[in-house]
N, C-alpha and C positions, 0 to 999 in steps of 0.2 A: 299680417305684419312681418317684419324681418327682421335678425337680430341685428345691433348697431354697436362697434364699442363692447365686444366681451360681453353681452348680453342685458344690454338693454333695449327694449325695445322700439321702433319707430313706427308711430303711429298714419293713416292714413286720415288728415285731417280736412275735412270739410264744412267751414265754417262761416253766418252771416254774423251780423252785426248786433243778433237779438240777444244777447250772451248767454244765451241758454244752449246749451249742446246735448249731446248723446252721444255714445259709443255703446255700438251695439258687435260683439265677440262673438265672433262665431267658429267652432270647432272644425279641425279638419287638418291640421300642421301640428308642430310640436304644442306638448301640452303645457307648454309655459309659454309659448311665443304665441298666441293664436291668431288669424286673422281678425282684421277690426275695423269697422266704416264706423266715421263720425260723423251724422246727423245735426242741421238745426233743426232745433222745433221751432214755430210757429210761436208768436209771443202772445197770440190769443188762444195757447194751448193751457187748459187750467179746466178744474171739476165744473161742470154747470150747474147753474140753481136751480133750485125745484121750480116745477112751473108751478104756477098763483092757480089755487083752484078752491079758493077762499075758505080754506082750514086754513090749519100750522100742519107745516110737513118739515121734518128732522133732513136736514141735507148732511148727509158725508163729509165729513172734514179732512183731508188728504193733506200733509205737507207738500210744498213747490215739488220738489226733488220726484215723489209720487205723480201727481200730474204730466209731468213731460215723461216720466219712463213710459207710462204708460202710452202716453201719445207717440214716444219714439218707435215701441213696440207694434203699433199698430202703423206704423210706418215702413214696419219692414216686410219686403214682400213673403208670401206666404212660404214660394218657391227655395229664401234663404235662409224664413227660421227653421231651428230645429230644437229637439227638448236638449239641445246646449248651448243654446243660443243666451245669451245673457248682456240685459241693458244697464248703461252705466248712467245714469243722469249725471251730467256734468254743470258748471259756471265759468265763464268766460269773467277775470275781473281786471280791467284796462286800468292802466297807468302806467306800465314801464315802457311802454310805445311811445309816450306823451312827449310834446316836444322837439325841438330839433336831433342834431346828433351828437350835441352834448349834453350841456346842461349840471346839473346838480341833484344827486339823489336826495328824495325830502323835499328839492323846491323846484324843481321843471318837472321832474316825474317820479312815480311811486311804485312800490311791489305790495302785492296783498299784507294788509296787517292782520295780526294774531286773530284781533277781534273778527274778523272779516270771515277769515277761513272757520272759525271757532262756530260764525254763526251758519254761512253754509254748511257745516258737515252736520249740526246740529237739526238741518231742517233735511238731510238724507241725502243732500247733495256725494259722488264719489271720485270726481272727474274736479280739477282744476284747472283750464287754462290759462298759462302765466305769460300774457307779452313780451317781449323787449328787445329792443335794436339792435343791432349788430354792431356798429362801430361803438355803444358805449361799451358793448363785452366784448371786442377784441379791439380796440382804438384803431393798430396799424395791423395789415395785414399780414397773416404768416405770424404773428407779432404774439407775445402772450396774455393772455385776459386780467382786464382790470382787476385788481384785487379788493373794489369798492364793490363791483355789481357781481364780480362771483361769491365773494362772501353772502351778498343779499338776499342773490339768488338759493344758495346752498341754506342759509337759514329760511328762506320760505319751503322748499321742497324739506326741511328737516321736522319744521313743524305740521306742515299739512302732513306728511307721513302719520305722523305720532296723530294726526284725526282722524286716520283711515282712508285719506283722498290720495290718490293717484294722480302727480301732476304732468301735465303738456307741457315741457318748455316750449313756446312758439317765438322764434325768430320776426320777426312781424318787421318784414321791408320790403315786398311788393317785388322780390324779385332785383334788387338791388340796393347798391349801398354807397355813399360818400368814398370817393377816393380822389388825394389831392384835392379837396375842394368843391368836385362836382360827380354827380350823379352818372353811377357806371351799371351797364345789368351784368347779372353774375352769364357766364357764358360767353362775354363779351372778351376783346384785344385786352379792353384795362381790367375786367374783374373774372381772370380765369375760373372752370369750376371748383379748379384742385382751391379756392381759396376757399370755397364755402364746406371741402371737405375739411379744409385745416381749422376752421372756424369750430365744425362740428365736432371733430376729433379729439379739439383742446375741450371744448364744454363737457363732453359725456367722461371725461378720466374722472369726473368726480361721483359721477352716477355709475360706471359700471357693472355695478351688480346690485344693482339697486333695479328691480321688476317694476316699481310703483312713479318709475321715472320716462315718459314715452317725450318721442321727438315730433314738435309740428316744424318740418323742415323748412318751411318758408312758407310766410302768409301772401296768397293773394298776388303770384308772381302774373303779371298781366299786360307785359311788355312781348314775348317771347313767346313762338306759338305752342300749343299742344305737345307739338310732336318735338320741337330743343326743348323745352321744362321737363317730358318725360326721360330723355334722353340725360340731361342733367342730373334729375335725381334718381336714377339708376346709376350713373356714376356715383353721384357720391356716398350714396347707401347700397351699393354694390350689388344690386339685383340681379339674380339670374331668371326669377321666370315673373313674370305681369303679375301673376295672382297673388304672388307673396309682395308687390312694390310695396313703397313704401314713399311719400309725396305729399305734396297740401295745395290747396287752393284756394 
């Protein structure tokens, strides 16, 4: 990973739709920033039952959070663990994406409640990923951030802190965002990169020293090929060499 914002970290985010994730930390940079791939597991990833051999057989009882580490671990090749290799079972929980590009927080769309975070950290989950749009956290471009969804947001990252989870804020716009009306890609005449830098730069002044705060810089940019998205988020996460980038898909 690389640091972002005075040292917070930006995470390498690789994520489906199962809302189950992993990040798996693997040593070899600074020992606060380390490098980090984020895995989905498999939604059919869970303890298997004993097989029927017409006893009673005691099965294992593992929380969620237990299940996919394990499965993420076993997912990572042999060649990149190492004994500092360390898996984060995570949850994906959707609602601040919901909706158009306005809307009403509470009734078009939602950010994790108390209850929610309380029960994943509860079953070992340590990984958060938290949704949400872009134009509702910066309305106009260059422009300064709502002070409804940064409040919401600063209260979700304050209380998952105090559970021990480590959140993802994820920008979740596919590589684009409302401007004037209609759909622009960032990289584009109407939606420069430097905008999704200014976007990024306003969000983390509130995170920056905060280690427990990673960036998923864009979900699912899928306009724009390979080679402009890397190109992009090297710009605006400032990258000097590949191994350390820092990007999402």
């Amino acid at each position: 990973m690389k640091k972002m914002g005075g040292g917070v970290a930006a995470a390498v985010v690789a994520l489906a739709a199962t809302g189950v994730l992993a990040a798996v930390t693997l040593s070899g940079g600074e020992a606060d920033a380390p490098d980090a791939r984020v895995i989905t597991i498999p939604s059919s990833a869970s303890t298997a039952p004993a097989a029927s051999t017409g006893t009673s057989a005691t099965v294992p009882t593992t929380t969620a959070a237990q299940a996919y580490a394990a499965a993420a671990a076993a997912a990572v090749p042999a060649a990149t663990a190492t004994s500092t290799s360390k898996v984060l079972p995570g949850i994906n929980i959707s609602g601040g994406e919901f909706g158009g590009a306005g809307g009403k927080l509470g009734t078009n769309y939602i950010y994790p409640s108390t209850a929610e975070m309380r029960s994943y950290a509860a079953q070992g989950f340590k990984l958060l990923r938290v949704p949400f749009r872009w134009e509702r956290l910066q309305p106009n471009l260059y422009g300064p951030l709502s002070e409804v969804d940064r409040k919401a947001l600063k209260s979700v990252v304050t209380q998952a802190n105090a559970l021990g989870l480590t959140v993802i804020l994820d920008m979740h716009n596919y590589g684009a965002r409302q401007v004037n009306g209609s759909a622009a890609l960032v990289g584009s005449g109407t939606l420069a990169t430097t905008a999704l830098t200014n976007a990024w730069v306003k969000i983390m002044e509130d995170y920056r020293s905060n280690p427990k705060v990673w960036i998923g810089l864009m979900n699912e940019p899928n306009r724009q090929t390979a080679a402009q998205w890397w190109a992009i988020a090297g710009q605006v996460t400032r990258i000097s060499a590949p191994r350390r980038s820092a990007t999402s898909c």
